[in-house]
Each structure stands twice: as structure tokens, then as C-alpha cells.
C-alpha positions as CSV (number, residue, x, y, z in Angstrom):
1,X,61.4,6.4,177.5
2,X,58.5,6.6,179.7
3,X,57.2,9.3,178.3
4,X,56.7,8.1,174.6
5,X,55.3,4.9,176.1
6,X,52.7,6.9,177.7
7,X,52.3,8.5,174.4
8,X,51.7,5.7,172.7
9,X,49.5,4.0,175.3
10,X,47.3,7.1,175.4
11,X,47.2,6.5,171.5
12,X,48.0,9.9,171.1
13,X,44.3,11.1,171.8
14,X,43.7,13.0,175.0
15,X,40.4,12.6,174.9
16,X,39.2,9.3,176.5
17,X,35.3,8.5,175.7
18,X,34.3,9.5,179.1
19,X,36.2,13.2,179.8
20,X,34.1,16.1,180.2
21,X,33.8,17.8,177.0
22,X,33.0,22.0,176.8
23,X,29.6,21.5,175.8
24,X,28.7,19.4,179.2
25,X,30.4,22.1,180.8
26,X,27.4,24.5,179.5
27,X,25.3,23.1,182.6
28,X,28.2,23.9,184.9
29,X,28.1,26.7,187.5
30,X,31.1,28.6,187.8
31,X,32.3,29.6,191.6
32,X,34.5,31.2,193.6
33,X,37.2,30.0,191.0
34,X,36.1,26.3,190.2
35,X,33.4,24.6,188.1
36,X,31.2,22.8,190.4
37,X,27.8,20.9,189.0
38,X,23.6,22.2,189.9
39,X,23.6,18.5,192.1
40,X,25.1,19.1,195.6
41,X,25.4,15.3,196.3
42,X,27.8,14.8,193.3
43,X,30.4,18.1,194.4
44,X,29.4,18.4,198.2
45,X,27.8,21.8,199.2
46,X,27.2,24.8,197.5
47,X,30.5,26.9,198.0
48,X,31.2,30.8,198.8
49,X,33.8,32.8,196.7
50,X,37.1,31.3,197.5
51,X,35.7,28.0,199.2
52,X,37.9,24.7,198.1
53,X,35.7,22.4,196.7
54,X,34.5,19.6,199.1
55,X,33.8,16.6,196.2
56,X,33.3,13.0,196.6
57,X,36.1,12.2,194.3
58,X,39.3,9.8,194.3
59,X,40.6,12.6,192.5
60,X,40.8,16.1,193.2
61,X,41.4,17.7,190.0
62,X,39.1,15.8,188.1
63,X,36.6,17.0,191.4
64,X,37.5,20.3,190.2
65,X,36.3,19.6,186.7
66,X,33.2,18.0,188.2
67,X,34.0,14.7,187.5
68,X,33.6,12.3,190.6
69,X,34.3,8.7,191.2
70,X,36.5,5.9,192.6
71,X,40.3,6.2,191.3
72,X,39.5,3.2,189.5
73,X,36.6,4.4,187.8
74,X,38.3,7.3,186.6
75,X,41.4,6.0,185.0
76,X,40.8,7.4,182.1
77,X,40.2,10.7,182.8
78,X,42.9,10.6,184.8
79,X,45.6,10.0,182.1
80,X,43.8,12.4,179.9
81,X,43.8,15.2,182.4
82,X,47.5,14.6,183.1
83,X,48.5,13.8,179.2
84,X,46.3,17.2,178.2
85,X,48.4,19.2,181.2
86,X,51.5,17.8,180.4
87,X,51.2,19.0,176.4
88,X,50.0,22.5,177.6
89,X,53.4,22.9,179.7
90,X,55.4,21.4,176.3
91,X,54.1,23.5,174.1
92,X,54.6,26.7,176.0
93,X,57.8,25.8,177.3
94,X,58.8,25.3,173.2
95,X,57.4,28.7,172.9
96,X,59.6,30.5,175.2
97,X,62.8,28.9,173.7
98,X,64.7,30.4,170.5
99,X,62.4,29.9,167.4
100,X,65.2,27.9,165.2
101,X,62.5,26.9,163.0
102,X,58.6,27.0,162.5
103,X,58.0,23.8,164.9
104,X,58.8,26.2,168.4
105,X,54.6,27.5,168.3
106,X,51.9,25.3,167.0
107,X,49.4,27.4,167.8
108,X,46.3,24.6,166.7
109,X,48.3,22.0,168.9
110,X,46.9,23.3,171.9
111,X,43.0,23.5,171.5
112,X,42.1,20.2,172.3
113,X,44.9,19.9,176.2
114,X,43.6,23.4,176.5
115,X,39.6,22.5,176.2
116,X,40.4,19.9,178.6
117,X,42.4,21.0,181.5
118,X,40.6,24.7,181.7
119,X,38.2,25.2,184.5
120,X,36.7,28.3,183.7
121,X,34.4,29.1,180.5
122,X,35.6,32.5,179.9
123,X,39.2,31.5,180.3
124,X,38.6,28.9,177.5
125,X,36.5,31.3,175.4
126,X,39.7,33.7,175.8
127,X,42.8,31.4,175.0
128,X,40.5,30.0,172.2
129,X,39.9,33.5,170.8
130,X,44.0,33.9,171.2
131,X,45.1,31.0,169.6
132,X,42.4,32.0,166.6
133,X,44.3,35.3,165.8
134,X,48.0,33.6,166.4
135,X,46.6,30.9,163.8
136,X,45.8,33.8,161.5
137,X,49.2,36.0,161.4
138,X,51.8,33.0,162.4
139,X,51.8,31.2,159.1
140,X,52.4,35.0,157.1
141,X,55.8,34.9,159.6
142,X,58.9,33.8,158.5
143,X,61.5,32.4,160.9
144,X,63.8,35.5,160.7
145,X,60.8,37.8,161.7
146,X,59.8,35.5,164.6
147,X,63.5,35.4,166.2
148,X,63.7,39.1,165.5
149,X,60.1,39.8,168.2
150,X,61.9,36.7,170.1
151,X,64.7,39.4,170.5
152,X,63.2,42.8,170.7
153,X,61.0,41.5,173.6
154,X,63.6,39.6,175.3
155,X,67.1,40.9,174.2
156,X,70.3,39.6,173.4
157,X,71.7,39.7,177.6
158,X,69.3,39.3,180.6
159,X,66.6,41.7,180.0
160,X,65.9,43.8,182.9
161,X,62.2,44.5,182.0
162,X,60.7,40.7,181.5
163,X,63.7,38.6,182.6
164,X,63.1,35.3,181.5
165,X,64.7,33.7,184.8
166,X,63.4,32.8,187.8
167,X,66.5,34.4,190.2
168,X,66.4,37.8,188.8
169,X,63.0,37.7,191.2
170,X,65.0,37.4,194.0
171,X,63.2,35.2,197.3
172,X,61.5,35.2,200.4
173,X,64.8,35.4,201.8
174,X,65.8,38.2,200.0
175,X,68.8,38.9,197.6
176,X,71.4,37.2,199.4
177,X,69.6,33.7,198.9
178,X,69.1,34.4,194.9
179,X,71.5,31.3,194.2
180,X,69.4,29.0,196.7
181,X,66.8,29.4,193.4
182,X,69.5,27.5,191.3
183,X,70.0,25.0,194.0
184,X,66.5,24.1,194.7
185,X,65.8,24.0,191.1
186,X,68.3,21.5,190.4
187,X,67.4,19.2,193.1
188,X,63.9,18.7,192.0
189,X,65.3,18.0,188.7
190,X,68.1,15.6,190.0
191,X,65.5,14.0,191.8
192,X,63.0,12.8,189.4
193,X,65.5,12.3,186.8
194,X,64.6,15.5,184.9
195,X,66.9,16.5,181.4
196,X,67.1,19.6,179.5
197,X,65.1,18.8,176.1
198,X,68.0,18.4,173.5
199,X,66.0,19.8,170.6
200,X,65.9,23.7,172.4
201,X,68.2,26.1,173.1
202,X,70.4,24.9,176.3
203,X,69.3,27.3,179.1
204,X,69.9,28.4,182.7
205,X,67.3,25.8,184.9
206,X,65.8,28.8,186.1
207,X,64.5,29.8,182.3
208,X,60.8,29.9,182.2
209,X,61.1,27.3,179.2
210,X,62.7,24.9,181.3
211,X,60.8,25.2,184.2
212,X,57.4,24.6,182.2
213,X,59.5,21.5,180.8
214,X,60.0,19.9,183.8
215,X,56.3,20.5,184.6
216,X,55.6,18.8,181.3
217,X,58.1,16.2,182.4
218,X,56.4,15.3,185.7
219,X,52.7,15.6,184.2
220,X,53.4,12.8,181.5
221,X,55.7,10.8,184.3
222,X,52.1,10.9,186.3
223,X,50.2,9.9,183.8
224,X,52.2,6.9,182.8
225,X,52.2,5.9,186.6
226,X,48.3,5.6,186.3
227,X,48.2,3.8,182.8
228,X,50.7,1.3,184.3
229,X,49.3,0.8,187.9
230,X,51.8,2.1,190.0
231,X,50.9,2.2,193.9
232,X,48.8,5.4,194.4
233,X,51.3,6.6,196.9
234,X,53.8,7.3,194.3
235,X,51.8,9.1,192.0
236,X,50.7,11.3,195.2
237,X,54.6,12.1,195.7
238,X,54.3,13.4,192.1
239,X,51.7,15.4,192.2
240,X,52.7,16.8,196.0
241,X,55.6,17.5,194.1
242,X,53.9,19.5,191.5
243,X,52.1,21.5,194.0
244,X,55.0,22.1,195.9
245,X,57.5,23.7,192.5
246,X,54.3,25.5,191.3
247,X,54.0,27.2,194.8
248,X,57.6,27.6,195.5
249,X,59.2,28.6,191.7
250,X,57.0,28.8,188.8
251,X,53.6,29.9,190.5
252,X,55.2,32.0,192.3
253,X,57.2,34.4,189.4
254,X,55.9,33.4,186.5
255,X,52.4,36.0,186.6
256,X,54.9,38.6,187.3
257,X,56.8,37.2,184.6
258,X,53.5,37.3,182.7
259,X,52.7,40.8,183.2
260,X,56.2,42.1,182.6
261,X,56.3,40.6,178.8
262,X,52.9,41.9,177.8
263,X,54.1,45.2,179.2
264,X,57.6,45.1,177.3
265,X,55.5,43.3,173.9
266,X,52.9,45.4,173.3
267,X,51.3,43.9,170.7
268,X,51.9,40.5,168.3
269,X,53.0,37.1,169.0
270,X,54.5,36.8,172.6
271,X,51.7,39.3,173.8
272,X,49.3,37.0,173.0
273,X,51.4,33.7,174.1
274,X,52.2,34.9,177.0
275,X,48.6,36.3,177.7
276,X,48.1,32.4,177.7
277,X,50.4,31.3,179.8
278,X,49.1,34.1,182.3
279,X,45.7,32.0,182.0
280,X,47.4,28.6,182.3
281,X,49.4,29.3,185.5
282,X,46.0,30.7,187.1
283,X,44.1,27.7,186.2
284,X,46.7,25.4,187.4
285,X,46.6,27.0,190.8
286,X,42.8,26.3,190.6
287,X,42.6,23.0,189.4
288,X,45.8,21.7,192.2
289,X,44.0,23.8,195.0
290,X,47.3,26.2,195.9
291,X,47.9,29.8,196.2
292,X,51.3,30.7,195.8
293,X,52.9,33.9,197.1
294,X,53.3,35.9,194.1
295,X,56.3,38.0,193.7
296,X,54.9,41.7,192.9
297,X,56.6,44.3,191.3
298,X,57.8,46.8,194.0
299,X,59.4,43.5,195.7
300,X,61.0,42.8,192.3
301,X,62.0,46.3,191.6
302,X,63.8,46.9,194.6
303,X,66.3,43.0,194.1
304,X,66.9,44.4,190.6
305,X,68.1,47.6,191.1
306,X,71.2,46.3,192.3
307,X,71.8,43.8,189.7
308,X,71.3,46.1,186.9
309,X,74.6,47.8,186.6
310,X,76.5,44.7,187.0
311,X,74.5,43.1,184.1
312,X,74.6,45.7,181.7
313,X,78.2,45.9,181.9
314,X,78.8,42.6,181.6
315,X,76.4,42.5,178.5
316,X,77.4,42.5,174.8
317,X,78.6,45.9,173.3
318,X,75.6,45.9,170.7
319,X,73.8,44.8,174.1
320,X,74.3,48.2,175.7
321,X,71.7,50.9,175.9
322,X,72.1,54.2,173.8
């Protein structure tokens, strides 16, 4: 409920009158990762590669974007920044489900949360290029030819060469402590009252669709604590939060993830969808100031090995490799 109420108290525009727009961000400097503006008393000192910005902002993400003021002054931007995140992690997450019908990838849909929440130019100038061509071939496709690359890319079982899930990656403890992923997953989602959409294909909570829904899930539940004035503590537990399942779970498998499904896709539309989400997941580690211990691929080839015999015999008989 809260969700369509923030919706429909943002009006359904994520642009407020005052948010940065791209064109402002012409006479930004890029470094060491973030935008920062020419004027060192608006964004602190000038920064070396890797430095974390040092603004004179009530928020940090908007400091990021180089927006500074008092909490109260930027309300606005607030709930835009949080209302443009939350649609970017929606829209994705409806991308990686089962394509029932044309409505799972809108590829338009995302221009405007995109222009807003991206801190680097080039990144924007990339996705915007991406979502050009996907605009281009995606109308041409019909339904049956978009679950047919959903399936050649990601199988029927588990795929063992861009699984989907989050505990095929194993964790820092190692294989034994695979099923903490489920556990840990379900108690962030128990705890802030987090559902499974009921218009997508019911998945395992550790499916990279339903992780980028709860993100979208805790963005707009953020942004509807600012319209409505909650006490700033509370939307700091959210957003703590956030850092914390971005670090722990999705920042930490999903470039992996990433690199895996352009690898196994080649070419066409979950190539360049997921060369997105490779974009979004960096610039979301940017913009919330955390670096995550990505999984790499030795570490994940060495938990899968085991797992792979079990799972392909256990897999559907049209499943099975020839």
C-alpha cells in the first residue's frame, strides 16, 4: 500500500523541479569514481582516485550527485533519487523473470530513473546507447522468441554457466554455509515485510529477480518515509540496510552474475540487459559509498564443481547434456 501511495504522492514524475538534470552535469568533473562540482566549498576538497567524497550535505547520495543542502532543503530530491532507484531495481528485476507477455522489458521505462540516479557520464552515455538498440529489435520480437533466448541463456534446470541464484556462489564461509544464503535472505525480507511480486514467476529468494525486487521494495519504502516525515533515524535503518544486502548478497554475486550471462549470451537481448545491470550494481556501490567483496570466478568455480553432478542428475531428461 505504501508503495502506490508514494507513487501517487510523487505524481508519478521522478523528476522534481530542482534534481540535477544531465545537462548540469556537463560542468561536473568526474573523479575517482564520483561526480564532484569545479567549487571545492560546495563538495569539500579536491579528491584522489578512490577518495570518498567529503560534502557538506544532509544527504550523502545526493553529495554524490553534487547536490548539497539541509535534509530539509532537499526533500525533493530525495524522493526522486529514491523513487528513480527504486524503478531501476523494478524494471530489471521484471527483466530477469519469465517473459509471460510483452510487459516483463520496457526498455523506454528506464531513461528518465536511469538519467537520474547515474553518477558517471559515460555510464549514462552507455546504458542510453543500450536501451536505443533494445528499443530498436524488441518491438520486432514476439513473446515465444523472447522466452525461447530467456531459455537458451538460462536453461530449463539451474544453469551451471550463469546461474541465476545467489547460493550457487557459495560464501565467505565456504560451501558448507551455502544454505545460511537462504536464511539470511529471508530474514531481511521477514523483517521489513518484504513479498514475492504476484504478477512474476514464484522464485527461489535467492533469484537475481527477487533480490533486485526487494531492493526496489526498500528504495520506494524510503522514499515514502521522506514524503511522509518519518523520524530520520528510521529512514537511516533503511538505507544501512540497503548498504548492508548490497555488500553482503546482491553486490557481492551479482557482477559475477553479470559477466557469466554476457559470456553464456553472446549477443541480443539479455547481453545487453544484463550489460546494464552490470552498470547499475557499480553505480550503486558508488553512489551508497560501499565496496563489496566480489565473488570471482576461480572461487566460484571451485563451490560448483561439486554441485554439478548432483544437479544435472536431478535435472529434466530434455535437461540433460548430449
Amino acid at each position: 500500500a505504501f508503495l502506490c501511495t508514494a507513487r501517487r504522492a510523487s505524481g508519478c514524475n521522478l523528476k522534481s523541479d530542482t534534481t540535477l538534470s544531465r545537462k548540469q552535469r556537463k560542468s561536473i568533473r568526474f573523479c575517482g569514481g564520483f561526480f564532484a562540482r569545479h567549487t571545492p566549498e560546495k563538495l569539500g576538497r579536491n579528491r584522489k582516485m578512490g577518495d570518498v567524497i567529503q560534502a557538506k550535505s544532509g544527504d550523502a547520495m545526493l553529495a554524490v550527485l553534487g547536490q548539497t543542502g539541509t535534509l530539509e532543503e532537499l526533500k525533493e530530491e530525495r524522493i526522486s533519487l529514491q523513487l528513480a532507484r527504486g524503478r531501476c531495481y523494478d524494471i530489471l528485476s521484471s527483466a530477469f523473470s519469465y517473459p509471460w507477455n510483452r510487459k516483463f522489458f520496457r526498455p523506454k521505462s528506464l531513461l528518465e530513473p536511469m538519467d537520474i540516479a547515474i553518477v558517471d557520464e559515460e555510464d549514462w552515455n552507455h546504458v542510453k546507447s543500450i536501451l536505443e538498440g533494445i528499443s530498436k529489435y524488441l518491438p520486432k520480437m514476439t513473446v515465444k522468441q523472447a522466452q525461447q533466448e530467456f531459455i537458451r541463456v538460462f536453461g530449463h534446470a539451474v544453469s551451471m554457466e550463469c546461474p541465476p541464484y545467489e547460493m550457487q556462489y557459495g560464501t565467505e564461509g565456504g560451501i558448507q554455509s551455502q544454505t545460511d544464503v537462504l536464511i539470511q535472505l529471508g530474514g531481511f525480507y521477514e523483517t521489513f515485510g518484504f513479498d514475492q511480486p504476484r504478477n512474476r514467476t514464484r522464485e527461489r529468494v535467492d533469484h537475481i529477480s527477487i533480490e533486485l525486487a526487494f531492493m526496489f521494495f526498500m528504495c520506494f519504502r524510503t522514499a515514502f518515509g521522506i514524503q511522509n516525515g518519518h523520524e530520520e533515524r528510521n529512514i537511516s535503518v533503511l538505507t544501512s540496510s540497503m548498504k548492508k544486502f548490497i555488500r553482503n548478497h546482491i553486490g557481492r554475486w551479482g557482477p559475477l552474475f553479470c559477466i557469466f550471462t554476457s559470456r553464456k549470451a553472446e549477443r541480443g537481448l539479455y547481453k545487453d540487459i544484463v550489460d546494464i545491470l552490470a552498470i547499475f550494481l557499480r553505480n550503486e556501490s558508488h553512489l551508497l559509498d560501499i565496496n563489496p567483496v566480489k565473488v570471482e570466478e576461480p572461487e566460484y568455480r571451485s563451490l560448483s564443481y561439486s554441485m554439478e553432478n548432483d544437479l544435472v542428475a536431478n535435472a529434466p531428461s530434455e535437461c540433460e547434456p548430449r
